[in-house]
GUKOLPA-492402 format. One record per residue (C-alpha): residue in three letters; x, y, z. Coordinates in pm, whole numbers, padded with zeros to 5 digits, always signed. Layout:
<rs>
ALAXYZ
...
</rs>
This chain:
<rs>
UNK+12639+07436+10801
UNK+12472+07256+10566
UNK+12442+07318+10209
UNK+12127+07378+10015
UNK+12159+06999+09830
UNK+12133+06860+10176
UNK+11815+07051+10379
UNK+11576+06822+10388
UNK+11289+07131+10558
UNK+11078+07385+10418
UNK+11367+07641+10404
UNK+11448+07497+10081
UNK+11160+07605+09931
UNK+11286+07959+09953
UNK+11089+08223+09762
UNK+10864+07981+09604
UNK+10695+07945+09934
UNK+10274+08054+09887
UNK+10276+08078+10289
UNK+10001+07795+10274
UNK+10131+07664+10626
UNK+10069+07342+10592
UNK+10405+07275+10678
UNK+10374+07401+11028
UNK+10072+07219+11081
UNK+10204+06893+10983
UNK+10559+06948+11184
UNK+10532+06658+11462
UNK+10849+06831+11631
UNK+10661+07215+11673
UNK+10995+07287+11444
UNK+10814+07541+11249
UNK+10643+07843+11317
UNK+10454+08082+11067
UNK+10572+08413+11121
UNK+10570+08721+10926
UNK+10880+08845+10739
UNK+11026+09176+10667
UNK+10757+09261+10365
UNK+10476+09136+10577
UNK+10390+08808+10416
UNK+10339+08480+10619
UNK+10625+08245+10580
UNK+10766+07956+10768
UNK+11042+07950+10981
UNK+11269+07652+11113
UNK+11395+07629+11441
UNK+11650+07420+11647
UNK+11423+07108+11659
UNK+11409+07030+11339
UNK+11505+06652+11260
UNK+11513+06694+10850
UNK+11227+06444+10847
UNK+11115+06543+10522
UNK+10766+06564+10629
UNK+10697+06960+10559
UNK+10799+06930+10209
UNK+10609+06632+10128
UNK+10272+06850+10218
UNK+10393+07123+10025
UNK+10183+07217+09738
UNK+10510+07381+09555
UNK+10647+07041+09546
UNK+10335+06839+09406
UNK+10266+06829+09024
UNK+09988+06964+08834
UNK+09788+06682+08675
UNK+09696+06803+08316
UNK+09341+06877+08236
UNK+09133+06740+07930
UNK+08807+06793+07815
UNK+08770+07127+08027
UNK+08473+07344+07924
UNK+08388+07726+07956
UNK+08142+07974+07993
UNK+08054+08328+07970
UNK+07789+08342+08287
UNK+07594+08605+08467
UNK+07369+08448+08787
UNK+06990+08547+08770
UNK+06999+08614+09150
UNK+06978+08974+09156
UNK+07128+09004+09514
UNK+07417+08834+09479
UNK+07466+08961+09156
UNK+07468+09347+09376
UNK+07697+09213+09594
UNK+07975+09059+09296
UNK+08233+09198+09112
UNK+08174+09043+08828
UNK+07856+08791+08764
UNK+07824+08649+09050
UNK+08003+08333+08971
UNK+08119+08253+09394
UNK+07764+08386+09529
UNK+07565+08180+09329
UNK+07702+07892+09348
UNK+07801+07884+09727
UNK+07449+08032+09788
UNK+07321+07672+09628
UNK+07568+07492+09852
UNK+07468+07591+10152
UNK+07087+07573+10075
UNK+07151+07221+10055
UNK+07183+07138+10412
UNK+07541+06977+10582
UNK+07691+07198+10408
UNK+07979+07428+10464
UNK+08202+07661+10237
UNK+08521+07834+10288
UNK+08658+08144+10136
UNK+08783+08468+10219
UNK+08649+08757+10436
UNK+08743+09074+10591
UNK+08750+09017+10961
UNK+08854+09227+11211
UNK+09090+09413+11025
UNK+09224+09144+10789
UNK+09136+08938+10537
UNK+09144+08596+10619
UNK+08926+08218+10542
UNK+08614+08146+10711
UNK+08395+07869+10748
UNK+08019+08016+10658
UNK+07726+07781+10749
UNK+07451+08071+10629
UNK+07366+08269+10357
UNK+07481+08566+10571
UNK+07814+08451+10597
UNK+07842+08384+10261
UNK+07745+08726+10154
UNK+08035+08842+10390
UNK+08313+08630+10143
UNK+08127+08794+09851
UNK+08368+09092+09620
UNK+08703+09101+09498
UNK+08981+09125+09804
UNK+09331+09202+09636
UNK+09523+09060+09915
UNK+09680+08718+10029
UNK+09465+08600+10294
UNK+09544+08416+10641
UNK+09435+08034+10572
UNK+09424+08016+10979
UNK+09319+07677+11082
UNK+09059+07643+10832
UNK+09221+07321+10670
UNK+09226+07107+11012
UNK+08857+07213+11069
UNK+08726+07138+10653
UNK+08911+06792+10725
UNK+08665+06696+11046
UNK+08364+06840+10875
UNK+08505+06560+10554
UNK+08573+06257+10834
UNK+08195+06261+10835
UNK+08021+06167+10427
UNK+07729+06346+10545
UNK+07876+06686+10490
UNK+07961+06864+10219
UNK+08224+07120+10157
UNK+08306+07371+09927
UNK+08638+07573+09949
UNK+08712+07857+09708
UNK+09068+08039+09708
UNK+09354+08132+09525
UNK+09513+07831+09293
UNK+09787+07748+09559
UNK+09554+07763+09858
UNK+09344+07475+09653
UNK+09661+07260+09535
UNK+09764+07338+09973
UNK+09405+07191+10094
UNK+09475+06855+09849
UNK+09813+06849+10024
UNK+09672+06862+10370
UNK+09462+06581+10306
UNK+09639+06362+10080
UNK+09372+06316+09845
UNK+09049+06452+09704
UNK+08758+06352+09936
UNK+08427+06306+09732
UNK+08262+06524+09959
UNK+08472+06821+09907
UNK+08458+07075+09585
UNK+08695+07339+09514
UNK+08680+07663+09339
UNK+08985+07881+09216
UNK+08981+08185+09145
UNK+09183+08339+08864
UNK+09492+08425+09066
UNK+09708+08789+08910
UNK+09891+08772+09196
UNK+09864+08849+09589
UNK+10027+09175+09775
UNK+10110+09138+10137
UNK+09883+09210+10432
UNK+10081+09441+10590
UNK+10124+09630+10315
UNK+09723+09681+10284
UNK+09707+09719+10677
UNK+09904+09992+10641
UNK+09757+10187+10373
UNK+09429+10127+10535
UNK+09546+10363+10833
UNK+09516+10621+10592
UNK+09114+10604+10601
UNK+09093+10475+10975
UNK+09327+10612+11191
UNK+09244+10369+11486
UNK+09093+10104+11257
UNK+08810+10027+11500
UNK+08560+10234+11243
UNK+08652+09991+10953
UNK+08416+09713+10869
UNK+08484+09638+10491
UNK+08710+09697+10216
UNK+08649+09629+09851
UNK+08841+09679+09534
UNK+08525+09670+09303
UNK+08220+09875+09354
UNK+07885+09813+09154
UNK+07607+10066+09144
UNK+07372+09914+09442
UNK+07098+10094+09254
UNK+07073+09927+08912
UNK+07018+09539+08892
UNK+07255+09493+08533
UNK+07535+09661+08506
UNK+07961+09667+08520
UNK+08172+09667+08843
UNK+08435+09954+08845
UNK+08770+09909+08967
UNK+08700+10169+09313
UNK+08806+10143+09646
UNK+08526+10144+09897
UNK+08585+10169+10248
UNK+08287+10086+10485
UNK+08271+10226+10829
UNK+08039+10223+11064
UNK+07905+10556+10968
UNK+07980+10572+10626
UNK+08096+10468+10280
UNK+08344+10603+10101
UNK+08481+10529+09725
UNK+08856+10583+09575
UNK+08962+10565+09231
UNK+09205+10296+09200
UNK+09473+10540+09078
UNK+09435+10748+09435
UNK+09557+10442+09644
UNK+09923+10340+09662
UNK+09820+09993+09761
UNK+09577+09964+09484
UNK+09770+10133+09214
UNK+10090+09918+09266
UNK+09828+09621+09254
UNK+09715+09681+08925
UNK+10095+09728+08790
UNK+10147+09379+08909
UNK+10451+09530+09119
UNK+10366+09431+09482
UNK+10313+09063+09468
UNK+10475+08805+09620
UNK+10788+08657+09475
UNK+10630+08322+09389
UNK+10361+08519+09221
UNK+10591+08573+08929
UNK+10718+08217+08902
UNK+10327+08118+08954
UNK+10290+07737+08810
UNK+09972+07785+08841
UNK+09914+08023+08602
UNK+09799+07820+08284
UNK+09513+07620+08170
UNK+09617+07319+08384
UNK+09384+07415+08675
UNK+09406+07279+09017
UNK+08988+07340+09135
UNK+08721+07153+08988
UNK+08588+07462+08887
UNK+08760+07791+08798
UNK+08615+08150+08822
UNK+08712+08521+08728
UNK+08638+08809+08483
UNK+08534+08763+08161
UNK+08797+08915+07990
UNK+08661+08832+07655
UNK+08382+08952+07633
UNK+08409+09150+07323
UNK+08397+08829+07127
UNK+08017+08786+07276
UNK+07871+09106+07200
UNK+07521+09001+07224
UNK+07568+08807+07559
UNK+07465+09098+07851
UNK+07608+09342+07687
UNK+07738+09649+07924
UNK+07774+09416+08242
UNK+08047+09231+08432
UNK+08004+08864+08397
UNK+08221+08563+08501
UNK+08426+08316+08355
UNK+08339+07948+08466
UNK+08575+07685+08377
UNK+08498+07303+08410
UNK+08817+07105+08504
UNK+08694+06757+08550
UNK+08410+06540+08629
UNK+08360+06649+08981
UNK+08328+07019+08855
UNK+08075+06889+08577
UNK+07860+06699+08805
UNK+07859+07044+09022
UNK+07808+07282+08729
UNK+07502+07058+08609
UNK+07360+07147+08906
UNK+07391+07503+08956
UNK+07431+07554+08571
UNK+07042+07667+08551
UNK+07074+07921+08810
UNK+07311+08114+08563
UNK+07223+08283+08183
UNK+07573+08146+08002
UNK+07688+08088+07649
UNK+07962+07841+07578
UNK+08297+08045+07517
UNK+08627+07924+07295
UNK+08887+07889+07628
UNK+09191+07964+07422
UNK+09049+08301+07346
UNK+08977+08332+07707
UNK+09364+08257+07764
UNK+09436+08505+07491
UNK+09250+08792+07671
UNK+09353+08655+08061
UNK+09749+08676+08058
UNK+09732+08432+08422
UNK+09544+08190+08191
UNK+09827+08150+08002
UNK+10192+08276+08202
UNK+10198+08458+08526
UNK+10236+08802+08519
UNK+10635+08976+08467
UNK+10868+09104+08752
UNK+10904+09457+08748
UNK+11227+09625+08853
UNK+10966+09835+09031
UNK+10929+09528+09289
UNK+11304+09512+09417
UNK+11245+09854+09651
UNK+10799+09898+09690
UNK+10841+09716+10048
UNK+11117+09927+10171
UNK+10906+10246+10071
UNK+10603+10111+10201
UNK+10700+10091+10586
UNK+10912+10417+10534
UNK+10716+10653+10347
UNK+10410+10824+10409
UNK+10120+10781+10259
UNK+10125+11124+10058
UNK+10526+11039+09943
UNK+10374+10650+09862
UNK+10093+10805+09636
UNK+10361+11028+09445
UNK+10579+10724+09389
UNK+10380+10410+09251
UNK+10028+10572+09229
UNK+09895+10696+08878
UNK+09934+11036+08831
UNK+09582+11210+08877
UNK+09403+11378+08610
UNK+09210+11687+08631
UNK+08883+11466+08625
UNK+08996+11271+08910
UNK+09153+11556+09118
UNK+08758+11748+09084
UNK+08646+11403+09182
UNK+08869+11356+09467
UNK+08748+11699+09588
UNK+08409+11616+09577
UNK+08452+11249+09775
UNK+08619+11488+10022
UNK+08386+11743+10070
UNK+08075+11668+09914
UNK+08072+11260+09961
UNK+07668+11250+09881
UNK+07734+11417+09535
UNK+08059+11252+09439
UNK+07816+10910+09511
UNK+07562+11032+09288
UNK+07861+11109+09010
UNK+07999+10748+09047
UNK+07617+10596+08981
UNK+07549+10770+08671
UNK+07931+10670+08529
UNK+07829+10296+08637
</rs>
């Protein structure tokens, strides 16, 4: 057997694995396969016909360095686009500038959707689809075979692609292609962490027993009926006959999300997680705002962060589509922990997967969600048998 010194394959990697694949792509021998593992998060595993070529770990985007970034620039920004700003969870940072993309003709972007039960990359081509990748989804999502297709659409300088994920997902694509194509612009978002999709799948059962009614899941819900306003953190499930909303401390799946104690392991060793950003732009929450009180005050807006000169020729382009003030980033980094270290283990973490595919849901909620206050338990009551009123409720708090 060989020792850990001398595996030359992905298995050395170990929990610092983001479950890019890239590594099975790239595997001339069909050594590796991406399967899911006991929590229910994609990771590689090698089989018998592995040669120790070295080849998996050289497109690994654990093993490639972060180049520093200088001269990066920030903003406080909320888009003037009133329907993607309905659609956003915070101000419409994604929408807006994706939206612009693909207005532009030969142009494609990539990012995350909820499709047929999962949440996984897509390749949108419309202003539909891109509505579709639009809202928060606290989830790792299934990169598919979206990196083989981006690099065809790139083989031709014609098109134009934009790809928007999680920090290791944009580090992965540079991997895969061994370079930064001048045709390509990235986005990442600003990462806390990603839970597994088997955990979510599982907790979604709760709402859908046959999950054929489920069309959409969000973690942040924004009054449809006022144009400016802030983005709650509320579960809405869309079916095909209805919407309903959860508060975040009802769900299991949502609750442990927000105590940062159902991510995966390499989540909490995140490299990522600092000012040296991988995307030539970065997005999230402002969590600063209080320093800008006269900036839309009493509404969610976005952080944009300018890496380098391919995200400043891209900003100066879809900079006028936004209202944004210039913002101090080390105050930013301040108020965003994953701007500045990824977010602590919990002790909480060592036994949440074991519960999650043992327990039932009502046994999960008493264990890792927040205990429910009077408010919430009227609230809950309402959602469950007067839905219409418990809507109306929600639109006056937001």
């Amino acid at each position: 057997m060989k020792s850990e010194n001398q595996i030359k394959n992905i298995s050395s990697i170990g929990i610092s694995c983001c479950g890019c694949g890239n590594c099975a792509i790239i595997c001339s021998k069909n050594a590796i396969s991406m399967m899911y593992d006991v929590e229910g998060f994609l990771v590689p595993f090698v089989n018998q016909n592995c040669v120790d070529c070295g080849a998996c770990l050289k497109t690994c985007p654990q093993t490639k360095p972060i180049e520093l970034q200088q001269k990066q620039i920030a903003f406080a920004a909320i888009t003037k686009d009133i329907e993607v700003l309905t659609r956003a969870s915070s101000g419409g940072a994604f929408g807006t500038i994706a939206k612009h993309f693909i207005s532009k003709g030969n142009a494609y972007v990539c990012a995350a959707s909820y499709i047929d039960g999962e949440v996984r990359h897509m390749i949108a081509t419309d202003i539909d689809a891109v509505k579709q990748c639009q809202g928060s989804k606290y989830v790792q999502s299934n990169l598919g075979n979206c990196f083989s297709t981006i690099k065809e659409l790139l083989r031709d300088s014609i098109n134009y692609v934009l790809f928007c994920g999680t920090p290791c997902q944009v580090n992965a694509l540079y991997a895969y292609l061994h370079h930064r194509p001048s045709n390509l612009y990235t986005l990442d978002l600003v990462c806390h962490g990603v839970p597994s999709p088997r955990f979510l799948a599982y907790d979604l059962k709760h709402y859908d027993k046959t999950g054929k009614r489920l069309k959409d899941v969000r973690f942040r819900w924004r009054n449809p009926n006022k144009e400016r306003t802030t983005s709650g953190f509320i579960l809405s499930i869309v079916k095909s006959d209805s919407t309903r909303l959860y508060s975040s401390s009802y769900d299991p799946y949502f609750s442990s999300f927000m105590r940062g104690v159902s991510f995966r392991e390499s989540c909490y060793n995140c490299h990522y997680a600092n000012l040296n950003r991988v995307g030539d732009i970065t997005i999230g929450d402002l969590d600063s705002a209080k320093h800008y009180p006269d900036f839309h005050a009493g509404e969610s807006k976005s952080t944009i962060i300018v890496n380098n000169d391919h995200g400043r020729f891209l900003w100066n382009e879809i900079k006028c589509l936004f209202d944004y003030i210039s913002i101090d980033l080390s105050v930013e980094a301040a108020a965003n922990h994953q701007l500045s270290h990824p977010y602590q283990r919990s002790s909480v973490r060592d036994n949440i997967y074991k519960d999650a595919y043992m327990l039932s849901f009502k046994q999960m909620k008493l264990k890792y969600a927040f205990p429910m206050t009077k408010q919430q338990k009227v609230m809950s009551f309402l959602q469950s048998y007067i839905p219409s009123l418990y809507k109306f409720i929600i639109e006056k708090v937001l």
